[in-house]
mmCIF entry with sequence, helices, sheets and N, C-alpha, C, O atoms, coordinates in Angstrom:
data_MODEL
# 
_entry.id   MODEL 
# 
_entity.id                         1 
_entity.type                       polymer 
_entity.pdbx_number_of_molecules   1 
# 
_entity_poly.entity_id                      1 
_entity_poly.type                           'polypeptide(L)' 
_entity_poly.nstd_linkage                   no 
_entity_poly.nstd_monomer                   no 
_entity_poly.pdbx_seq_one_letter_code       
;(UNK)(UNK)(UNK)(UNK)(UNK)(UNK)(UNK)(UNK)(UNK)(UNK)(UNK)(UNK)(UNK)(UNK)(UNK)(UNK)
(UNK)(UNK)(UNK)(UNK)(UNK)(UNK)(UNK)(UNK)(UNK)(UNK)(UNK)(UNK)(UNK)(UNK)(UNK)(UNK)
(UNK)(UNK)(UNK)(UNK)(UNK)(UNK)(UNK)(UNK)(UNK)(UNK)(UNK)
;
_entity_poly.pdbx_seq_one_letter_code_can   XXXXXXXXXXXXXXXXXXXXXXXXXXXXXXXXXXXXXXXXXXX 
_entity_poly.pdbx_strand_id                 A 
# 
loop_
_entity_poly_seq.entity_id 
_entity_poly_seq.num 
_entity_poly_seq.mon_id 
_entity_poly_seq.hetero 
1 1  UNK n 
1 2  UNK n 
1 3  UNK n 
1 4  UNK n 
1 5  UNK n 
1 6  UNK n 
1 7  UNK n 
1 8  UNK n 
1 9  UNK n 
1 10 UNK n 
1 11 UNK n 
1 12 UNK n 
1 13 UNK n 
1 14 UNK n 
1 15 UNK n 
1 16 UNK n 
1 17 UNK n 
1 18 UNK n 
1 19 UNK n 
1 20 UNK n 
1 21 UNK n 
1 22 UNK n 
1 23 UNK n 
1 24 UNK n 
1 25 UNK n 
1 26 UNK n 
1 27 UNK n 
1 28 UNK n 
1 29 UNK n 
1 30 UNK n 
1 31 UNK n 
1 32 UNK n 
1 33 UNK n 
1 34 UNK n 
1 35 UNK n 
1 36 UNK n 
1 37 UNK n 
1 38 UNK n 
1 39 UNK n 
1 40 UNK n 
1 41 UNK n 
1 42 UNK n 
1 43 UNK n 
# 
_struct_asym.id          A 
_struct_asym.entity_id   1 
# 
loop_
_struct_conf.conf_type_id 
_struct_conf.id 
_struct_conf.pdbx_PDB_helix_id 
_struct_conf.beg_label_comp_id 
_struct_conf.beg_label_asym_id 
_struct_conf.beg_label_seq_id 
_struct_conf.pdbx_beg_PDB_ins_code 
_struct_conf.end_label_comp_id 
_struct_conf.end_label_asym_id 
_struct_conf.end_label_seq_id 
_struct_conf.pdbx_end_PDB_ins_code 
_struct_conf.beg_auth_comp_id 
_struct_conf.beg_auth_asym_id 
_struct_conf.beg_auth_seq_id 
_struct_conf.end_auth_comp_id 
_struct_conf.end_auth_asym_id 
_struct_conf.end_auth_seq_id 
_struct_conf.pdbx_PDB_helix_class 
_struct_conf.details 
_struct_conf.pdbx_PDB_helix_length 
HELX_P HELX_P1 AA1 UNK A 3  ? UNK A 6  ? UNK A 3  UNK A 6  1 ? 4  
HELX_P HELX_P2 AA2 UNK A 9  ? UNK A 23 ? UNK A 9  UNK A 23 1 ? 15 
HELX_P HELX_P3 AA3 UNK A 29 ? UNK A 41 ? UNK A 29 UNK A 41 1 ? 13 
# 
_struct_conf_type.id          HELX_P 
_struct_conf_type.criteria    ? 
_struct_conf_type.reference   ? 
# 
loop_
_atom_site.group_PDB 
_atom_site.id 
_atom_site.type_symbol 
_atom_site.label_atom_id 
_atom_site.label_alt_id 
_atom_site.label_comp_id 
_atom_site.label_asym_id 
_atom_site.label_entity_id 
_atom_site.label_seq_id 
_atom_site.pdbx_PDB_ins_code 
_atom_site.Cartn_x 
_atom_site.Cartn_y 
_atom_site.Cartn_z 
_atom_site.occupancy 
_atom_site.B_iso_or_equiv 
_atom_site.pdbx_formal_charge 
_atom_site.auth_seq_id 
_atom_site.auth_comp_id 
_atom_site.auth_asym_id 
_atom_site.auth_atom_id 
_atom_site.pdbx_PDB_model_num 
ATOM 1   N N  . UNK A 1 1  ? 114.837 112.820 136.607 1.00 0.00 ? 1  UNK A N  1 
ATOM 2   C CA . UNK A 1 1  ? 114.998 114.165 137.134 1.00 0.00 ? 1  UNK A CA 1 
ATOM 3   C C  . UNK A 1 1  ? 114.922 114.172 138.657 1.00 0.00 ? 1  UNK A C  1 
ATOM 4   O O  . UNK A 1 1  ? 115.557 115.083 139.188 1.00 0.00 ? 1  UNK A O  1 
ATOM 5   N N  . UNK A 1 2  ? 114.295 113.365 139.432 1.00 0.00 ? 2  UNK A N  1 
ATOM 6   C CA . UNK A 1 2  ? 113.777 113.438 140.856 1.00 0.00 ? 2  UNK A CA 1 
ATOM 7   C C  . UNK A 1 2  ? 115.307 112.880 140.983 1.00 0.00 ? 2  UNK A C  1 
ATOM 8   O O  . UNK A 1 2  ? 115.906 113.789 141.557 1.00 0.00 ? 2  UNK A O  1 
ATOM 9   N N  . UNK A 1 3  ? 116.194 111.853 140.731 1.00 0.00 ? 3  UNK A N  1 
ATOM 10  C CA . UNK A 1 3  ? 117.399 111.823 141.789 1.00 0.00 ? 3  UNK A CA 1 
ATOM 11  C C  . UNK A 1 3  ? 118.301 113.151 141.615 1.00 0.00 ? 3  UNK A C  1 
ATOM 12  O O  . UNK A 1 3  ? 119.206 113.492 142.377 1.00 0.00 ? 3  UNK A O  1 
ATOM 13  N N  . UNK A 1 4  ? 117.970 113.668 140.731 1.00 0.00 ? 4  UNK A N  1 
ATOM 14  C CA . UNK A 1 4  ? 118.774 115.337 140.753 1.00 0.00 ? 4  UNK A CA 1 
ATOM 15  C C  . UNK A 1 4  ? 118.267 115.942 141.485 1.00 0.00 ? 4  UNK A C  1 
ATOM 16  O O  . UNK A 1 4  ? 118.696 117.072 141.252 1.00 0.00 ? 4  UNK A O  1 
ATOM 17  N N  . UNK A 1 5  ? 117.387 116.029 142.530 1.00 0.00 ? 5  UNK A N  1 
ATOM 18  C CA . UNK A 1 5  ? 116.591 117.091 143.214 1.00 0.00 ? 5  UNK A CA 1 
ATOM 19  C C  . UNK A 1 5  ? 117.197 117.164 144.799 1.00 0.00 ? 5  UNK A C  1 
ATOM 20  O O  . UNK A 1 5  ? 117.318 118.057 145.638 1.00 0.00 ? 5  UNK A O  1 
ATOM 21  N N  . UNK A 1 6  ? 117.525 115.640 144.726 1.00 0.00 ? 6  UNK A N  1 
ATOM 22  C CA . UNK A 1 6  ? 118.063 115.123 146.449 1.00 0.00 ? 6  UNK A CA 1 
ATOM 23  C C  . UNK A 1 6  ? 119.800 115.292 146.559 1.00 0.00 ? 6  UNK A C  1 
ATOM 24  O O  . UNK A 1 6  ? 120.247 115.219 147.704 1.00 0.00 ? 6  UNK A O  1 
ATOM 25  N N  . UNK A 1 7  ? 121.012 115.560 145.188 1.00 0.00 ? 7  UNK A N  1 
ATOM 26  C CA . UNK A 1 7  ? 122.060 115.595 145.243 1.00 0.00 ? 7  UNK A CA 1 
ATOM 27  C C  . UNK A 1 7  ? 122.487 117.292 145.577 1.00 0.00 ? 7  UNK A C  1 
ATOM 28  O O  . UNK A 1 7  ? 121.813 118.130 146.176 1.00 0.00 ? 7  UNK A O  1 
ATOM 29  N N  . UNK A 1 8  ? 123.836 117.433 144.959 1.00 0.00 ? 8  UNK A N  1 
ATOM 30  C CA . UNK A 1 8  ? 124.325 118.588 145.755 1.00 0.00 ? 8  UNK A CA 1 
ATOM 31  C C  . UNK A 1 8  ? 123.633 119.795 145.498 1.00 0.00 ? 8  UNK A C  1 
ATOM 32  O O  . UNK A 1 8  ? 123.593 120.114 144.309 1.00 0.00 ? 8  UNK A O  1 
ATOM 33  N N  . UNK A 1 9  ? 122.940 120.732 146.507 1.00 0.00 ? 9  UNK A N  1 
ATOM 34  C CA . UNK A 1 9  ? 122.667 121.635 146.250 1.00 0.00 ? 9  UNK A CA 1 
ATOM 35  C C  . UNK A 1 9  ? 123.364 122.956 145.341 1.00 0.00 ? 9  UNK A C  1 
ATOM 36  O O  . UNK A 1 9  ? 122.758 123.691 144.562 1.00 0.00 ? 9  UNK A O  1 
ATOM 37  N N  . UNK A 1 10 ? 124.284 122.987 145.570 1.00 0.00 ? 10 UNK A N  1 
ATOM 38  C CA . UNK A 1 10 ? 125.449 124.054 144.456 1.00 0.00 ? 10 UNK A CA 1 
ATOM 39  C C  . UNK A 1 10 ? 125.242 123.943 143.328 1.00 0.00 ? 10 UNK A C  1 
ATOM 40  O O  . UNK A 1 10 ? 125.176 124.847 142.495 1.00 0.00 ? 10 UNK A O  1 
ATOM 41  N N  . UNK A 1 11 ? 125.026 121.991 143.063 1.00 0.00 ? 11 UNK A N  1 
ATOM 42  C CA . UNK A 1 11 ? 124.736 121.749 141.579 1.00 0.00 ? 11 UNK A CA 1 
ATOM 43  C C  . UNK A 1 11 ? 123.467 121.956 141.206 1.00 0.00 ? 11 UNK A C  1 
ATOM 44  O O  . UNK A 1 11 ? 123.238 122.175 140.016 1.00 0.00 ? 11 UNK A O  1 
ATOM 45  N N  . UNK A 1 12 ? 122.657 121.931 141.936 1.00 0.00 ? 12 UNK A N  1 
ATOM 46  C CA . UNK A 1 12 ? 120.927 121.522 141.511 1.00 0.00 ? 12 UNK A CA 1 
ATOM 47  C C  . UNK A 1 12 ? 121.254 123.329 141.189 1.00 0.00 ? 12 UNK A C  1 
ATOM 48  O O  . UNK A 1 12 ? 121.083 123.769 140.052 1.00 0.00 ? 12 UNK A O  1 
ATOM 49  N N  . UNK A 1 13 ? 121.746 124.272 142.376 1.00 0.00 ? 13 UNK A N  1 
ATOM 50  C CA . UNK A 1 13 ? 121.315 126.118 141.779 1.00 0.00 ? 13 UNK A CA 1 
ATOM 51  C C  . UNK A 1 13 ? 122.392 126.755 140.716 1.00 0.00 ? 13 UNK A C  1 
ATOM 52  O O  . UNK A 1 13 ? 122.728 127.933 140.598 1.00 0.00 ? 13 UNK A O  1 
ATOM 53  N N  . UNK A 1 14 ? 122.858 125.522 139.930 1.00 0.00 ? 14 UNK A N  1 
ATOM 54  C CA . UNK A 1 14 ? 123.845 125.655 138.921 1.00 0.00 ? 14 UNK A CA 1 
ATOM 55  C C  . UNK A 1 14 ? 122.138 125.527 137.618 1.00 0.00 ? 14 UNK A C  1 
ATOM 56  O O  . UNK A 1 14 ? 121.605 126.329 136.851 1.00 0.00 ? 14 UNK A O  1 
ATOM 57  N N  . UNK A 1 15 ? 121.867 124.113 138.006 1.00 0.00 ? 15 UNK A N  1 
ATOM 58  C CA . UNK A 1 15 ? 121.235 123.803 137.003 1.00 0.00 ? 15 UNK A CA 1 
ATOM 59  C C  . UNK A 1 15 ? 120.028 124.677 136.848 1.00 0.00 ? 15 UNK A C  1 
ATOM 60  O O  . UNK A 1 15 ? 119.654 124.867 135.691 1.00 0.00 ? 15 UNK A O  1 
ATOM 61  N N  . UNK A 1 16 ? 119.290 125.297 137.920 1.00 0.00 ? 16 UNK A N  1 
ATOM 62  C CA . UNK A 1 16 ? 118.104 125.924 138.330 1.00 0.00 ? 16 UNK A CA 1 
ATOM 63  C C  . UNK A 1 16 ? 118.566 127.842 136.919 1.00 0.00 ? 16 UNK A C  1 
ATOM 64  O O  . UNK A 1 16 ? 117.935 128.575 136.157 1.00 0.00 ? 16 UNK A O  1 
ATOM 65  N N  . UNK A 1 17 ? 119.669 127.725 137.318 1.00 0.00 ? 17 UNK A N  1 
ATOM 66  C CA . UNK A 1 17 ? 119.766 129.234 136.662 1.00 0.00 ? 17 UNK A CA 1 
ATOM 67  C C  . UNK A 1 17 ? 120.649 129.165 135.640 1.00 0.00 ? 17 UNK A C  1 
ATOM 68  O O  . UNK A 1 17 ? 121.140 130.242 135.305 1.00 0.00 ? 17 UNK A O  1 
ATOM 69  N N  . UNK A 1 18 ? 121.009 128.132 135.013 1.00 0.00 ? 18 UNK A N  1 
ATOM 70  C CA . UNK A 1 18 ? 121.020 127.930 133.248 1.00 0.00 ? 18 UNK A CA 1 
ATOM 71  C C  . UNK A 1 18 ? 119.354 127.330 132.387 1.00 0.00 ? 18 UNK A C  1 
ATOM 72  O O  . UNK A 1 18 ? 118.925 127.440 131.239 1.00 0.00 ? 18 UNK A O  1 
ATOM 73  N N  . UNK A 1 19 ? 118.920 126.818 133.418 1.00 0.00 ? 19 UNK A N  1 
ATOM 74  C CA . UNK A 1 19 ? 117.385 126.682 132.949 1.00 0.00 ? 19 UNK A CA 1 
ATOM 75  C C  . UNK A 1 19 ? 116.848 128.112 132.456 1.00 0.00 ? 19 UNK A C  1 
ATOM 76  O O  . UNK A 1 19 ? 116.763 128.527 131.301 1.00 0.00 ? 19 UNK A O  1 
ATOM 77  N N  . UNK A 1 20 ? 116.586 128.604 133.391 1.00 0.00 ? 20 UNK A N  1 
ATOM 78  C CA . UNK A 1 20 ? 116.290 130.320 133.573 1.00 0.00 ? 20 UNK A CA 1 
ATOM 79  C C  . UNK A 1 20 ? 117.240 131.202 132.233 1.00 0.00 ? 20 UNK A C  1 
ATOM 80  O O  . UNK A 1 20 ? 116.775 131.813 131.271 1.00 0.00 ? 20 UNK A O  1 
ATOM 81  N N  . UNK A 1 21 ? 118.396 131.029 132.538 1.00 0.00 ? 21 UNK A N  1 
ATOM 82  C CA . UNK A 1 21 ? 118.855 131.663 131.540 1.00 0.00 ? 21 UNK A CA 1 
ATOM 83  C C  . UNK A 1 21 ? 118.553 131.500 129.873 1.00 0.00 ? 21 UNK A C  1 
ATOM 84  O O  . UNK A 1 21 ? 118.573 132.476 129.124 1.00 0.00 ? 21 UNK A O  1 
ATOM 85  N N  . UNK A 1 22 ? 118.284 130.177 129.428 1.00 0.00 ? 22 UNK A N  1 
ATOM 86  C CA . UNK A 1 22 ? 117.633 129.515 128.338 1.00 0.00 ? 22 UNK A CA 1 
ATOM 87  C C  . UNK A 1 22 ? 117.009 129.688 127.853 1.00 0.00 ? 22 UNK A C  1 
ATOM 88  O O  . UNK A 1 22 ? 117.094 129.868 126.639 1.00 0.00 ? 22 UNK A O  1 
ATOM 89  N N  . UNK A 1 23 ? 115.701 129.748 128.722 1.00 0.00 ? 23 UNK A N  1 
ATOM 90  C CA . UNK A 1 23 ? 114.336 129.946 128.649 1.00 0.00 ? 23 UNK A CA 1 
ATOM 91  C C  . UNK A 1 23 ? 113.846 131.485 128.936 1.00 0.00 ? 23 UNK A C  1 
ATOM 92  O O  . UNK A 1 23 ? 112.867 132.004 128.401 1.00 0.00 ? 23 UNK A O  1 
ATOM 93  N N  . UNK A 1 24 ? 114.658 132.069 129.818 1.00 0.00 ? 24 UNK A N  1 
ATOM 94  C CA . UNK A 1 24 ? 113.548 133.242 130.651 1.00 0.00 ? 24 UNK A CA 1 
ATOM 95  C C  . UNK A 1 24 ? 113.477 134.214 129.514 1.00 0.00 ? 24 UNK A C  1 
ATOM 96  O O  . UNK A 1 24 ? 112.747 135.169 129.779 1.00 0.00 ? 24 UNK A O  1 
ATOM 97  N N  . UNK A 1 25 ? 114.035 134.250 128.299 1.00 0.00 ? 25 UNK A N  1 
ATOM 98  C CA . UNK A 1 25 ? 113.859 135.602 127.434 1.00 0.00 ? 25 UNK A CA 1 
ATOM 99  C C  . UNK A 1 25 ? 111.904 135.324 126.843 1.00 0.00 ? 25 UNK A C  1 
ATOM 100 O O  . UNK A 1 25 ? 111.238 136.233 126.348 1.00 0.00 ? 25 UNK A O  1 
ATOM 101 N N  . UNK A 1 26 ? 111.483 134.179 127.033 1.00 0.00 ? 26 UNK A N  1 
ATOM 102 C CA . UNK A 1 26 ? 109.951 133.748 126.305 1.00 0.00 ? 26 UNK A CA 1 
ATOM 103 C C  . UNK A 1 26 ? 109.118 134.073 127.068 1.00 0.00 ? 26 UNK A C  1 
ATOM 104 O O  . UNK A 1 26 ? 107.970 134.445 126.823 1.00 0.00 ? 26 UNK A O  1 
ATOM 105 N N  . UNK A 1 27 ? 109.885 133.898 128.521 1.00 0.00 ? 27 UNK A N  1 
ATOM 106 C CA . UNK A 1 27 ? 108.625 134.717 129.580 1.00 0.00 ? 27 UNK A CA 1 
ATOM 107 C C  . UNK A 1 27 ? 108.925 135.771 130.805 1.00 0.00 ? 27 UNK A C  1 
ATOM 108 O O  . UNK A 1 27 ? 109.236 135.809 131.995 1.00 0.00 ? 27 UNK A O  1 
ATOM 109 N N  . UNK A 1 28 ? 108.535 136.806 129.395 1.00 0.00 ? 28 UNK A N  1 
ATOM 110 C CA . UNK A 1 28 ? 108.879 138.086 130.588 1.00 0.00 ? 28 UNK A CA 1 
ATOM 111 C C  . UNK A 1 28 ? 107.539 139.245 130.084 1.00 0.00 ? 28 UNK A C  1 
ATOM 112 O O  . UNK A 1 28 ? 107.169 139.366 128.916 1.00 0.00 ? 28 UNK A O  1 
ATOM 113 N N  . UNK A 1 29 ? 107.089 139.844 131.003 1.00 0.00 ? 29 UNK A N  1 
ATOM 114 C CA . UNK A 1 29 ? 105.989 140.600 131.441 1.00 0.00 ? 29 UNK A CA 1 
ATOM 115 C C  . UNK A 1 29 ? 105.311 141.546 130.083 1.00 0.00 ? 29 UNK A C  1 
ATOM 116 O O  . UNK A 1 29 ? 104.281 142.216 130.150 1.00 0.00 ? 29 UNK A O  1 
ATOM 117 N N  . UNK A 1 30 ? 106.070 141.407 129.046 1.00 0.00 ? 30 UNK A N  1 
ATOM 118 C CA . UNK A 1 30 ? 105.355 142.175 128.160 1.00 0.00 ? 30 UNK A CA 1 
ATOM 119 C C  . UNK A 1 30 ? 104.847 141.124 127.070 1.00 0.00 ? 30 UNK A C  1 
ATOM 120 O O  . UNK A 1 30 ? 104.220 141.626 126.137 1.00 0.00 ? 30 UNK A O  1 
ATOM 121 N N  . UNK A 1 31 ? 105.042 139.611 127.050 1.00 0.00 ? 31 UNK A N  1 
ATOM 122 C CA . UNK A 1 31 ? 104.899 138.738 126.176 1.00 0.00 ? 31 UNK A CA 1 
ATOM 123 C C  . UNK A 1 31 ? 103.901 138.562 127.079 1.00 0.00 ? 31 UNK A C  1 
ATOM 124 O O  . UNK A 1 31 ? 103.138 137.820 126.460 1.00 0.00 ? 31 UNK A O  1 
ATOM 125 N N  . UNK A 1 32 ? 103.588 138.690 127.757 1.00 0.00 ? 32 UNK A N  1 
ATOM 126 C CA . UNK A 1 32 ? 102.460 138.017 129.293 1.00 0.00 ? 32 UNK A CA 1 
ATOM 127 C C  . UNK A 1 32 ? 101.017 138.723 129.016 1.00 0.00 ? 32 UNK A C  1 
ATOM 128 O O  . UNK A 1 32 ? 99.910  138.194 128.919 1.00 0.00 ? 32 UNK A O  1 
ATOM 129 N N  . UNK A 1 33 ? 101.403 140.112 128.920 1.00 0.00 ? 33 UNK A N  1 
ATOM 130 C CA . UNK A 1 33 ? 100.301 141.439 128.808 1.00 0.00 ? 33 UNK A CA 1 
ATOM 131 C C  . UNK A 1 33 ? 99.776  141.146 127.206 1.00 0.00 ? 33 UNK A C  1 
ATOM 132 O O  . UNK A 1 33 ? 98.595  141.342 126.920 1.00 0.00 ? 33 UNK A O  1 
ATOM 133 N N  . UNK A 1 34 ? 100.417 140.829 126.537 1.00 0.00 ? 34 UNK A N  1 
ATOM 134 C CA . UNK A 1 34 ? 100.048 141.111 124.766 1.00 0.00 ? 34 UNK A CA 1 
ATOM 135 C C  . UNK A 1 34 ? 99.064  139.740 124.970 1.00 0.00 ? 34 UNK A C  1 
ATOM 136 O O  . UNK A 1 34 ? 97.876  139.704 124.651 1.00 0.00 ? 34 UNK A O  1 
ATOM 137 N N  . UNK A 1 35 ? 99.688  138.831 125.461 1.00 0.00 ? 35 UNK A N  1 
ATOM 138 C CA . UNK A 1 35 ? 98.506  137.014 125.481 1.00 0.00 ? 35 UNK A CA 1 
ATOM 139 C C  . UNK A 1 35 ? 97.365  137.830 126.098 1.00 0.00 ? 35 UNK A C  1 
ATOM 140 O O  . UNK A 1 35 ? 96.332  138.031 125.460 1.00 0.00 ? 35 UNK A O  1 
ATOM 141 N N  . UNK A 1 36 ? 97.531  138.251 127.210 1.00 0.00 ? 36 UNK A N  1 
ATOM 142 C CA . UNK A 1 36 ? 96.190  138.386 128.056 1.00 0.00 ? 36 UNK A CA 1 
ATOM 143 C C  . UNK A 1 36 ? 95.426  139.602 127.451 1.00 0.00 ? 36 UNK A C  1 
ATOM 144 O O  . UNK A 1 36 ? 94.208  139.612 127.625 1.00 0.00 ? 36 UNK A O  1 
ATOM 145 N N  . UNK A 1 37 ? 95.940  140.523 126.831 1.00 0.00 ? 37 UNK A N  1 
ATOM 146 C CA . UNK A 1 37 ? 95.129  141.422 125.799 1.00 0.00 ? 37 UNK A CA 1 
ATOM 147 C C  . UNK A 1 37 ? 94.613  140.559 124.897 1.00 0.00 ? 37 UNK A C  1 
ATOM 148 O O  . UNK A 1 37 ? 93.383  140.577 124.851 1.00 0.00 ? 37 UNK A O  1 
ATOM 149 N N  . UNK A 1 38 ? 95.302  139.611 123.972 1.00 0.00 ? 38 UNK A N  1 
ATOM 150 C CA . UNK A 1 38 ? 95.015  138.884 123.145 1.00 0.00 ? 38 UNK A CA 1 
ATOM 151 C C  . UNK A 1 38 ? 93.160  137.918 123.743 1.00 0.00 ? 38 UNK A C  1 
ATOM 152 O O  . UNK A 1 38 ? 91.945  137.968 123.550 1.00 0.00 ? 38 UNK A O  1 
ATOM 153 N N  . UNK A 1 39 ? 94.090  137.259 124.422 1.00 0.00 ? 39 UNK A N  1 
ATOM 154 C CA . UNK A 1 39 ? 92.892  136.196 125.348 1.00 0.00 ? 39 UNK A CA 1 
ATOM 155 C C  . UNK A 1 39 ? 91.912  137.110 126.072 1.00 0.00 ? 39 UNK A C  1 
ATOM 156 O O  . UNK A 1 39 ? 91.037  136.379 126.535 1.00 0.00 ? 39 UNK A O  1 
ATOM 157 N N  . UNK A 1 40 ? 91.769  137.854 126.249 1.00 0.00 ? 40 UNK A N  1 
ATOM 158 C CA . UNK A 1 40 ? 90.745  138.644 127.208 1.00 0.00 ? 40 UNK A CA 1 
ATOM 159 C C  . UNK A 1 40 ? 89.866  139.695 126.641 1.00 0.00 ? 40 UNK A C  1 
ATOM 160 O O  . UNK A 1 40 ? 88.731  140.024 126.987 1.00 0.00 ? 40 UNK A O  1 
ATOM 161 N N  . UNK A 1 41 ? 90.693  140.193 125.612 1.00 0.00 ? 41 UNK A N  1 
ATOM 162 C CA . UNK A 1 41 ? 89.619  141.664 125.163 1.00 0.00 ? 41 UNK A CA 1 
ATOM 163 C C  . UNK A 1 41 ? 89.389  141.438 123.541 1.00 0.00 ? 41 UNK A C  1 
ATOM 164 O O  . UNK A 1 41 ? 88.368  141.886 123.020 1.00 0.00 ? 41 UNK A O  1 
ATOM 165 N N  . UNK A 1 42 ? 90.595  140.571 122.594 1.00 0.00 ? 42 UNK A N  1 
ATOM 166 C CA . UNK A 1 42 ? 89.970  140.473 121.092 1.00 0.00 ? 42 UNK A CA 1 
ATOM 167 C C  . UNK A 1 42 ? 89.622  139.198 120.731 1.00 0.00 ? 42 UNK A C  1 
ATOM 168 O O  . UNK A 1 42 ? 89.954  138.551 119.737 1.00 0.00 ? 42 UNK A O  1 
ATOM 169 N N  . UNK A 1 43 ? 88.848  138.884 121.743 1.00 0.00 ? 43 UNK A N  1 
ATOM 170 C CA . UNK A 1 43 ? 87.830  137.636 121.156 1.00 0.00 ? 43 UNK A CA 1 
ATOM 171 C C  . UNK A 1 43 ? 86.560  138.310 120.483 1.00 0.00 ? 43 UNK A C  1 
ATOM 172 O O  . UNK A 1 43 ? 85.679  137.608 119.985 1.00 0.00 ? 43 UNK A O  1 
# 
């Protein structure tokens, strides 16, 4: 992964925001609040 970090930038913010796109639906602000209700107040 590190020689991908030093090549073309266009490509690395190609790869940076299909990552994001993939992933970002698992972490967004209301899955965040329900853990930390979870972890913080029903122990």
């Amino acid at each position: 992964m590190l020689p991908l970090l030093h090549g073309d930038a266009a490509h690395r913010a190609w790869m940076i925001k299909q990552a994001i796109a993939r992933i970002g639906a698992r972490f967004h602000s209301q899955r965040m609040m329900r853990r930390y209700a979870a972890e913080a107040y029903l122990r």
